[in-house]
Each structure stands twice: as C-alpha cells, then as structure tokens.
C-alpha atoms as one frame of an Amber mdcrd trajectory, in Angstrom:
protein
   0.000   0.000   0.000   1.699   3.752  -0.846   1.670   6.066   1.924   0.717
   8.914  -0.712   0.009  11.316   2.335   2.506  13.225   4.367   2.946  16.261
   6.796   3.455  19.968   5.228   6.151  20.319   7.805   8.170  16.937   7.193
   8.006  14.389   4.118   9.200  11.226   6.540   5.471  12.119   8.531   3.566
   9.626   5.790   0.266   7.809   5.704  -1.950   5.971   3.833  -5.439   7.847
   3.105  -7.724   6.254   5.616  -4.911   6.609   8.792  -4.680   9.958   7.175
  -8.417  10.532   7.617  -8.916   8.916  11.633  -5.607  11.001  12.607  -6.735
  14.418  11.174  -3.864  15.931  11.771  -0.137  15.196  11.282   1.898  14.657
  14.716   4.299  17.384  14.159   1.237  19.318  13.709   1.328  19.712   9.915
  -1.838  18.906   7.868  -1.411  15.827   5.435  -0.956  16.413   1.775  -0.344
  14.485  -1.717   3.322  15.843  -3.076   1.913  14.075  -6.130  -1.610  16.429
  -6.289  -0.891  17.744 -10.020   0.309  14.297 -11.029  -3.622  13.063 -10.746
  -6.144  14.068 -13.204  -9.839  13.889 -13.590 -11.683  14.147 -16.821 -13.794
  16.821 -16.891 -15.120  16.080 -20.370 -17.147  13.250 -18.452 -18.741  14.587
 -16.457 -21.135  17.368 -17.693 -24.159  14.513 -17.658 -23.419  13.055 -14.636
 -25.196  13.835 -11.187 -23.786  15.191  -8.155 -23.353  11.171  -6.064 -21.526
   9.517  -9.798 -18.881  13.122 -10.135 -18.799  12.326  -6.271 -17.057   9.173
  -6.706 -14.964  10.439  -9.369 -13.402  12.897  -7.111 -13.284  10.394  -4.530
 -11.324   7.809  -6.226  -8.673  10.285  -7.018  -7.451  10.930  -3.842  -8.909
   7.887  -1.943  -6.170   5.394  -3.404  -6.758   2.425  -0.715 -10.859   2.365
  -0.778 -12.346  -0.104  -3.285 -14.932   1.605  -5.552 -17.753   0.141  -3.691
 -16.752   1.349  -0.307 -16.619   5.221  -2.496 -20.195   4.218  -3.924 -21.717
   3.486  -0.570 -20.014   6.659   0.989 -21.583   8.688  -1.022 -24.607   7.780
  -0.928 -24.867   6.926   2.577 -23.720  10.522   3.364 -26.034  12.421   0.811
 -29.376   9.949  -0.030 -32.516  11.656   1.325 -30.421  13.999   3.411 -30.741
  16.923   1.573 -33.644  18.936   0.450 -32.727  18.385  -2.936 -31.063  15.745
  -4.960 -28.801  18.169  -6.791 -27.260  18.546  -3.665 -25.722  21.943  -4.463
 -28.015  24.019  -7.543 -26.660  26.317  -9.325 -29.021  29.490  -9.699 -28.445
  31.815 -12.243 -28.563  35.858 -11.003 -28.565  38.928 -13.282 -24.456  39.374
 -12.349 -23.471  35.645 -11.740 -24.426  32.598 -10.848 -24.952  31.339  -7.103
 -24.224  27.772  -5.544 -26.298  26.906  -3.028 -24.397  25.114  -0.371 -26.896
  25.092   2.396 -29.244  22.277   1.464 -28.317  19.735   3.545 -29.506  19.278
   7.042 -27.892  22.272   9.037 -28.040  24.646   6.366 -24.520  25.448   5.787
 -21.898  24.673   2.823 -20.220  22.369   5.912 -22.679  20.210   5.497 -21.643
  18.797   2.054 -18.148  17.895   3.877 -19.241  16.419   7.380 -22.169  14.127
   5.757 -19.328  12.144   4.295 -16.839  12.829   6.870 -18.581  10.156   9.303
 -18.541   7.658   6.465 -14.864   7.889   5.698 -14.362   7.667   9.365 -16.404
   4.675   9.487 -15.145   2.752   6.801 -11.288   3.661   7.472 -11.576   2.314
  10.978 -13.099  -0.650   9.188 -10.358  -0.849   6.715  -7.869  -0.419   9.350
  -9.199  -2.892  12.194  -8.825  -0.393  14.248  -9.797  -1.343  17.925 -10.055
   1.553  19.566 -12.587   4.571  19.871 -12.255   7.969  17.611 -12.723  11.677
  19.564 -13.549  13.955  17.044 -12.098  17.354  18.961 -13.674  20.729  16.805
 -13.653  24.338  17.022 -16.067  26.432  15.122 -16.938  29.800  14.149 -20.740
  28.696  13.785 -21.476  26.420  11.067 -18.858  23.704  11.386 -20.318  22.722
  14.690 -23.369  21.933  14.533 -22.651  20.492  11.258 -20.242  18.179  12.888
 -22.157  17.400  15.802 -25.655  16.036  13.562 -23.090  14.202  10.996 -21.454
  12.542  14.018 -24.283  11.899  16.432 -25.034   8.460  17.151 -22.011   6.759
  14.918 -20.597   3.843  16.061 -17.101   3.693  17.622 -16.787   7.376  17.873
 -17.143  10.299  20.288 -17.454  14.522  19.451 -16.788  17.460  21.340 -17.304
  20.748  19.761 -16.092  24.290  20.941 -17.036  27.816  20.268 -16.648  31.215
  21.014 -19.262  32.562  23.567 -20.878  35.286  22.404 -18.875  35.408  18.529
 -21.793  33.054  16.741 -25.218  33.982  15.714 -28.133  33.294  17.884 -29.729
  30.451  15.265 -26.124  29.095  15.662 -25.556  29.005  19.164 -29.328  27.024
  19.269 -28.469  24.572  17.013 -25.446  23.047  18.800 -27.190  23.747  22.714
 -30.153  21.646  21.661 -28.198  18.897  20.044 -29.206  15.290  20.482 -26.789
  12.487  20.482 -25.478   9.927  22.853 -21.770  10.540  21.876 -21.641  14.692
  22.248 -20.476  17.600  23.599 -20.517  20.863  23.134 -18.858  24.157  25.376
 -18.380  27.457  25.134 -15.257  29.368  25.794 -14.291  32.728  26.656 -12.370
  33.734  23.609 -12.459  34.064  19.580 -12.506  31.243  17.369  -8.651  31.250
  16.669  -8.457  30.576  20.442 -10.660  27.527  20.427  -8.526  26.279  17.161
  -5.191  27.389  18.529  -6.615  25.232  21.803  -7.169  21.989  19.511  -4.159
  21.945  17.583  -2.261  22.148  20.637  -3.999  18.737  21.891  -2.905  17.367
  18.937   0.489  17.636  19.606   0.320  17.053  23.563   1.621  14.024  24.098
   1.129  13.668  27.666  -2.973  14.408  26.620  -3.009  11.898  24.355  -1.839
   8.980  26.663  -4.130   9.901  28.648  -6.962   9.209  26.061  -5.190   6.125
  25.131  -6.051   4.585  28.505  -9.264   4.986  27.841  -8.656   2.913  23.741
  -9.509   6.107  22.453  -7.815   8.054  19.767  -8.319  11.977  18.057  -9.557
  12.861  15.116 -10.518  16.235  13.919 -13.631  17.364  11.866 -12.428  20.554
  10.683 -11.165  21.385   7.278  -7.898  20.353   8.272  -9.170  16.901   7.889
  -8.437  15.703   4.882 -11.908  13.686   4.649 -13.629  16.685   5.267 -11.877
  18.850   2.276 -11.598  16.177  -0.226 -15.971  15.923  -0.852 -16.101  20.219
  -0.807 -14.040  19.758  -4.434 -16.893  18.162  -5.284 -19.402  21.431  -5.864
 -16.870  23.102  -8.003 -17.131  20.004 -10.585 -20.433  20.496 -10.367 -21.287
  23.675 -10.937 -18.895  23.262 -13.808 -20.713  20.569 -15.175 -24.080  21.932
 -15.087 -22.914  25.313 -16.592 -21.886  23.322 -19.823 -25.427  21.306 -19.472
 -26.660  24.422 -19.888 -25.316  25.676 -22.630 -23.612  28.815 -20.569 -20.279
  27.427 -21.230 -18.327  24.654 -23.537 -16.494  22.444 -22.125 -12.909  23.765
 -21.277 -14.297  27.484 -20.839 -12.426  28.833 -17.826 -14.558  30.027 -14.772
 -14.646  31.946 -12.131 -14.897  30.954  -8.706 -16.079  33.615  -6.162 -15.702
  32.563  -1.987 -16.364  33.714   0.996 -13.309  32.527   3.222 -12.747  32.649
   6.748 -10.318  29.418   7.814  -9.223  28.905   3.655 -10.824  25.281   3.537
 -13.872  25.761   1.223 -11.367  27.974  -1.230  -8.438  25.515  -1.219 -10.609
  22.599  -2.336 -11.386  25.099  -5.617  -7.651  24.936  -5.771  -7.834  21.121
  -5.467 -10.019  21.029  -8.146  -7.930  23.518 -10.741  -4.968  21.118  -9.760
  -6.364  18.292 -11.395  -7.722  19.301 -13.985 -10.781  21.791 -13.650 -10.901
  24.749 -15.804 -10.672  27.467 -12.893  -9.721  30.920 -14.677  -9.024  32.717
 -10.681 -10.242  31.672  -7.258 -11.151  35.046  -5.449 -10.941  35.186  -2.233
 -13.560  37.377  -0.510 -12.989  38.361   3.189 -14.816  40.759   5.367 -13.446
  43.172   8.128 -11.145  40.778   9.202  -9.229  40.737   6.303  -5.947  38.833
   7.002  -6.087  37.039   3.652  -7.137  39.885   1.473  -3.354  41.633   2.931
  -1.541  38.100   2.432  -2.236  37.633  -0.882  -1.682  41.148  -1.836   1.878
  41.198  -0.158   2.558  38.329   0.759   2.717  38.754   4.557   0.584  36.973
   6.763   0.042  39.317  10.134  -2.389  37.838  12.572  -1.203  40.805  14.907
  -4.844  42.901  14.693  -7.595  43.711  15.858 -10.412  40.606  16.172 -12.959
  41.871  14.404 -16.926  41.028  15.107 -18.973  41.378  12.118 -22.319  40.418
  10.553 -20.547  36.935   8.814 -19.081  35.521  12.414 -18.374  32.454  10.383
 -15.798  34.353   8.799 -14.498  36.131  11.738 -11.017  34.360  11.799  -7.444
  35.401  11.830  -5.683  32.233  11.904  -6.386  30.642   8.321  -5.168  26.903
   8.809  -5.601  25.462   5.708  -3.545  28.275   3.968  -0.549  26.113   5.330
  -1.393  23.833   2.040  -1.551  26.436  -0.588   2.097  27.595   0.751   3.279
  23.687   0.374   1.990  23.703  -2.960   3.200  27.374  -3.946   6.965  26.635
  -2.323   7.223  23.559  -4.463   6.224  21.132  -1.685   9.154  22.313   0.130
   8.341  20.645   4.012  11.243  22.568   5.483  10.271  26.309   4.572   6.763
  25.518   5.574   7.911  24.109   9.148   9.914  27.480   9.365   7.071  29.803
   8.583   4.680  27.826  10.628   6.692  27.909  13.503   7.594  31.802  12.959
   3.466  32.369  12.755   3.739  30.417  16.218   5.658  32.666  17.451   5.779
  35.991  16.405   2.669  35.794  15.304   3.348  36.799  11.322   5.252  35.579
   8.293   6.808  36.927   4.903   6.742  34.749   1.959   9.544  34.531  -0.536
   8.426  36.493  -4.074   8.434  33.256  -6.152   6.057  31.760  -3.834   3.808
  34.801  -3.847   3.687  34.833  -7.357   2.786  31.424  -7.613  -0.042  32.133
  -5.503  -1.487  34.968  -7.314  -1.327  33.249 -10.431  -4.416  31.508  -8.796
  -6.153  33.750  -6.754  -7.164  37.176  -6.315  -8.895  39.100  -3.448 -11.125
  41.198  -2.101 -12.884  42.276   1.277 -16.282  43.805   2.287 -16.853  45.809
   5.387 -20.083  45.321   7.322 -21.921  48.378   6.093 -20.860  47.086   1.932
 -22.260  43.806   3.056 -25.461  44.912   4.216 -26.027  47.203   1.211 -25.409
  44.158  -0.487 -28.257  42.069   0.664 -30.301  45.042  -0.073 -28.837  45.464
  -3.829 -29.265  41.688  -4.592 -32.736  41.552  -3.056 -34.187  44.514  -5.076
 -32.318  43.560  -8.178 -32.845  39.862  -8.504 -35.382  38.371  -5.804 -32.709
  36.685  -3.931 -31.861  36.541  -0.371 -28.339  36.366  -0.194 -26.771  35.461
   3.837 -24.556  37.714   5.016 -21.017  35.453   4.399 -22.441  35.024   0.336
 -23.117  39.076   0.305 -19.397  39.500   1.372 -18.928  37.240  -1.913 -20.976
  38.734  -3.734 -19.868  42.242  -2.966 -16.556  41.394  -4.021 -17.291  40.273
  -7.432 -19.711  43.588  -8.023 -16.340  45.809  -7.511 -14.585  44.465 -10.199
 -16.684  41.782 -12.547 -15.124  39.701 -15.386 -17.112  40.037 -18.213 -15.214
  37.567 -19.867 -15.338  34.381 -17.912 -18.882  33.277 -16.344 -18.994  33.772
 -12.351 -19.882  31.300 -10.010 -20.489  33.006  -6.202 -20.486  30.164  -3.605
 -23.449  30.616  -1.293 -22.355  29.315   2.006 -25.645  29.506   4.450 -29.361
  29.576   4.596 -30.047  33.415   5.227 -32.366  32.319   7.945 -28.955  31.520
   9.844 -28.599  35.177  10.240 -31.906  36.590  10.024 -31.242  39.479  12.632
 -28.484  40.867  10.121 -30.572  39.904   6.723 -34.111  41.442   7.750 -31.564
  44.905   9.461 -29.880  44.981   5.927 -33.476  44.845   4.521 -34.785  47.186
   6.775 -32.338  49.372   8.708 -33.962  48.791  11.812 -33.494  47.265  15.555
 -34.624  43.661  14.132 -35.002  41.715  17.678 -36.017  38.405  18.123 -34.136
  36.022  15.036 -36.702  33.557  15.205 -39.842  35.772  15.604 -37.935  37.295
  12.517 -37.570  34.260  10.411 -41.515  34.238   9.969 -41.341  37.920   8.890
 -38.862  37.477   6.488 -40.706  34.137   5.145 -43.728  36.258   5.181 -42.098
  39.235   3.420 -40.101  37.182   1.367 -41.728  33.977   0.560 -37.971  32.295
   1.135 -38.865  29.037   2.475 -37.375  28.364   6.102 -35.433  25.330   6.450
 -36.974  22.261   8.108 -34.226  21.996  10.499 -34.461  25.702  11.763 -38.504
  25.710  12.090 -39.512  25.507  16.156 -35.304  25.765  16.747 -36.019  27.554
  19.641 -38.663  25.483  20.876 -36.196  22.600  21.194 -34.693  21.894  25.171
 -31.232  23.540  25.802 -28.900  20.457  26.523 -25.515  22.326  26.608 -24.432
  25.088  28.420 -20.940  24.506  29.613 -18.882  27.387  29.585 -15.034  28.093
  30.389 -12.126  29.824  29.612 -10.126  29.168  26.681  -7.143  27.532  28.510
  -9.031  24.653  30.538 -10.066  23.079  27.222  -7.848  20.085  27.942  -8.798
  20.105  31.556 -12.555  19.949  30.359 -11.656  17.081  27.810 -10.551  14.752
  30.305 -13.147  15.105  32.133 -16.249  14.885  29.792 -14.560  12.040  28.113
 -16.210   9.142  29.755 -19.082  10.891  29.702 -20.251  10.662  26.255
C-alpha cells in the first residue's frame, strides 16, 4: 500500500489515506498532503451529464487510493441519499451578475454540510479498513457552522465520540441554538471565553500534547478532527466546483474547457483551497477570489505576501468568517513553495511565534497566479443584501453578500462567475431582515416568519420551532481549561 500522504512540515510524517483521515492531523502538527496532487487528473469532459453522487465518486477515487470503488459508492450515498432537500445537492441558480451555488441544502443549512455528511462515512469505513480497535474523539472548534454540522453528521455513529467548541458570544443566535439543543449519545458541546482562533489554537495544541493523548489512550480512544484540516472533510467540498462546472456546460452557458470563475467567501481557507484542489487536477478554474470581510488577514496576504495575525479581532455580521488564523492556507504555501516541508515548518513555527510571516516572491507569485482578493466591510455587506434583493429576488446570507460584494467591484465580463453561497439566510436573520430594513430587528426567530412572510424564502426544516427545542448544553469556560474539560467529559459521552 503507498503512503501517498505526508505532513506539510516533514516528508518522513507519511500515511496511507484512511490513517490519514482517523488522525486528522499530522503529529508534528502539519496537515497531510499528496506531493503528487498535479500528477492526478480527472476528466472533466465526463462529467457534464453526470449527477452530483456519480462526479462524487470520481473525485473520490482520485485521492482515496486504498478504498475499493464500492466502499466510495456506498459513501456517497450513505452521506447524501434523502439527506438533503434536494437531490442536486448543491443548484446552481443563475442571477442577473453571476451565478450562485447553493451550499446550504443539507440538514444544518450550511456549505459544511456537504463535507461532514461524508466525513462520518470515511471515518467509518477507514476504521473498518484499518481494524482499528479503539474509539475515535472527534475534537472541533467552530466559528458557527462547522459545529453543529459536525455534531448532527457525528451523532449516534458507532465507535466514535465529538466534542465541539465555540466562542461565547462570537456566533449567531440560530447558531448558538443549534449546537445547545443537540441530540446524540456521543456529544459535547462548550463554550469558551475567547475568539474562534483561540478555540482552534486550543485543539491543535492537543494534537500535539503528548502527555494528553496517553491519557486518552487509557481509555482505547484516539483523536480525530472534523475541521477542514481533515483531509476527509476537504476532499468531498471539491466536489461542488465540478459540479457547478458541469451543469454550466449542461446548460449551454459554457463549452467544455471554458475557464470560470470561482467567487468565496473565506474565513479558515478550507472551502477555497478545495477550488484549488479542483484547478490542480484538472478543472478549468480561470481565478479563485478570495472574498474576506473586516477581518481581512487574507485579502493583505495575498496582496503582499505577509501573513500578520497581529490585529484587531474583528466582530462582524458573517461571524463564520471572523477568523485570523487561516489553517488550511498552510497547504496552498506547500503547494506554492514547491512542496518544500522545510520552509513551511519554518514559517509555521515563525506564525507560532511571532505571530506573522513573509513569503519569498516566487512563492507569492505562484499564488497569485491563482487567486485574487477582495474584502467587504459590514456596512458594503449589508447594502449588499439590499442590492441583490431589489435587483434579482434573492436573499443572499450575510457570508455570500461579502462574496458577492466582491465580485460587483470588479466583474469579469469575460469568464462566467460562479459566487459560492455558504448559508441559509435564515442563519442570520437578525443581520438579513436589518440589511433589509435598517432597523433594531429583535427576536431572530420571531424574525424568520417575517422574512418568510415578506419574502416567501422558504425556512429550512431543520431551523422551524429551533427555539422550541430543550437547551442540553451550556458549559462554559475559559479558553485555557479546554484540555482540563476534555478529560473530564470524556467518559461521559
């Protein structure tokens, strides 16, 4: 069997996909990678009549080299089949300035949703594939929509455990409900007192605590991670861009091999990098832009090529985004140095501790040869919602209006333009009904049936009597007793 993964940090840190997948994250705290990523091809020509569960498996079996095609098959399918509102999975909806892909079908609402569906079945299957004989803790931090998104793909599974942290106070109120009324024999979820980059910076640091892990090993259990470092969580998100590729040919918009556009909102780089994934092996990506709101850490890195985390945390009206500490960046820069392990373990551990990095030119310019950027403030955002609404019926959430703002300033004309739509807007309705409105909004879920009323934008099934659900979590502490709180819970669940 090839150990085609390793570490970004060190190329003797290999693995085979589904150890890759059940560890989450490298032990030298890298994130796992394929040095042979342009080497493997998909053809795109096949795909434009195929549905979203067969262009699945295609993706799939590129980077999954030691599952059979039947264990792919029945991934898919076990993670998507009657679990979204719609069997497209992801539609494409065509606007007067671009095109939108709805992400927030499945059953929290949010583009995460399309990732942690199939996460649980990759875990399942690799621990299946691997005999493994122990127990899996999934350990998560979340900005909002990874959480809860986590917590209902995870719930119940056999042979493993979840935990889930967030920021007290830094998520939206529909947010926050979701993951305090969440069901499940096997979870946990806490609060802390800090930003999201603390509860990430918290997790990563478990992962690399040695003394922590022995601890979980008494117990015959083992971490995992369901963020986008993950590399079973990334690996399904490439799966959209195909798609919306494919249906734009379908359609006639495009012929095959046009180059597109790819507009995203990006907060912790995973849902952008898998658009890089894609371009790597072979789909016809013309720029990724990368759209960032007031915390715009990205928007500066790509357009200098210094990464400065040293700022202000910023709360806006896209919380999801509100992040300063972009982890899966660390694989573009692999990618963009040439896979070179030993400049990314030195600019890692200079982030670490000084809290910023310089790039060298020729990676910079490898970089922008992909992507370009852009940022919208809360006020542009909001006058965004408003725009989109009058212009085009469409109720755009407040993460897809940062999006969407970006590709207004400056549209291609040439290339067709594909705006990733990350979240129901009924996730934020206090922001979407005070862009609407410019008023104190109140109540979000008293709000929802306004803007359903007002609108005649369905509400999700998931988010309908929300609040009506009991509260079953509501531990909170501060942001350096995660471990502490760990241990404990443990047994628990």
């Amino acid at each position: 069997m090839n150990k085609v993964y390793e570490s970004t940090r060190d190329k003797n840190e290999r693995i085979e996909p589904a150890k890759a997948i059940l560890q989450g994250l490298s032990n030298d705290g890298g994130l796992f990678v394929l040095s042979d990523l342009t080497s493997r091809k998909l053809d795109v020509s096949s795909l434009a009549d195929k549905d979203y569960y067969e262009i699945a498996q295609d993706v799939l079996t590129v980077f999954l080299d030691d599952f059979t095609k039947e264990e792919i098959k029945d991934c898919v399918y076990n993670a998507y089949k009657g679990k979204f509102s719609t069997d497209e999975i992801t539609p494409l909806v065509k606007l007067s300035d671009a095109f939108v892909l709805e992400l927030f079908n499945g059953p929290t609402s949010a583009f995460k949703d399309v990732g942690l569906s199939m996460l649980p079945q990759l875990t399942s299957t690799s621990l299946k594939k691997t005999n493994a004989d122990y127990d899996v803790l999934i350990l998560t931090a979340t900005s909002g929509d990874t959480g809860k998104a986590a917590l209902e793909g995870f719930k119940d599974v056999d042979k493993t455990k979840i935990m889930v942290f967030y920021p007290n106070d830094g998520v939206s109120k529909v947010q926050e409900t979701q993951m305090k009324t969440q069901q499940g024999k096997n979870v946990k979820v806490c609060a802390i007192e800090g930003n999201f980059d603390d509860a990430q910076s918290g997790i990563k640091k478990l992962f690399v605590d040695d003394a922590f892990k022995a601890e979980l090993a008494k117990e015959n259990i083992r971490l995992s991670s369901a963020n986008s470092i993950n590399i079973g969580r990334l690996i399904p998100q490439m799966v959209y861009y195909f798609y919306a590729y494919a249906q734009l040919v379908k359609t006639g918009e495009i012929k095959m091999g046009d180059k597109v556009n790819y507009i995203v909102p990006t907060g912790n780089f995973g849902n952008i990098l898998a658009g890089y994934y894609a371009k790597q092996i072979g789909l016809p990506v013309n720029k990724l832009v990368c759209a960032s709101n007031d915390n715009n850490v990205l928007y500066d890195f790509i357009q200098s090529g210094e990464y400065n985390r040293k700022r202000n945390f910023l709360k806006t009206i896209s919380p999801s985004m509100d992040i300063l500490i972009s982890s899966n960046l660390e694989r573009l820069l692999y990618y963009a140095s040439g896979c070179d392990n030993a400049y990314i373990k030195e600019i890692m551990d200079e982030l670490n501790t000084k809290g910023s990095y310089k790039v060298k030119e020729d990676v910079l310019k490898s970089i922008q040869k992909d992507f370009t950027c852009g940022y919208a403030t809360n006020e542009q955002t909001a006058e965004t919602i408003k725009t989109v609404y009058e212009k085009d019926d469409y109720l755009l959430d407040p993460h897809t209006a940062v999006a969407y703002k970006v590709l207004l300033d400056d549209v291609d004309k040439e290339h067709k333009n594909v705006v990733l739509s990350t979240a129901s807007p009924y996730k934020f309705t206090d922001s979407v009904y005070h862009s609407l409105h410019s008023d104190d909004a109140g109540d979000e879920f008293e709000l929802m049936k306004k803007l359903n009323e007002e609108t005649g934008v369905a509400i999700p099934k998931n988010l309908q009597d929300l609040d009506k659900l009991p509260v079953l979590h509501e531990d909170v502490i501060e942001k350096d007793e995660m471990k502490e709180y760990v241990l404990k819970n443990v047994k628990e669940i």
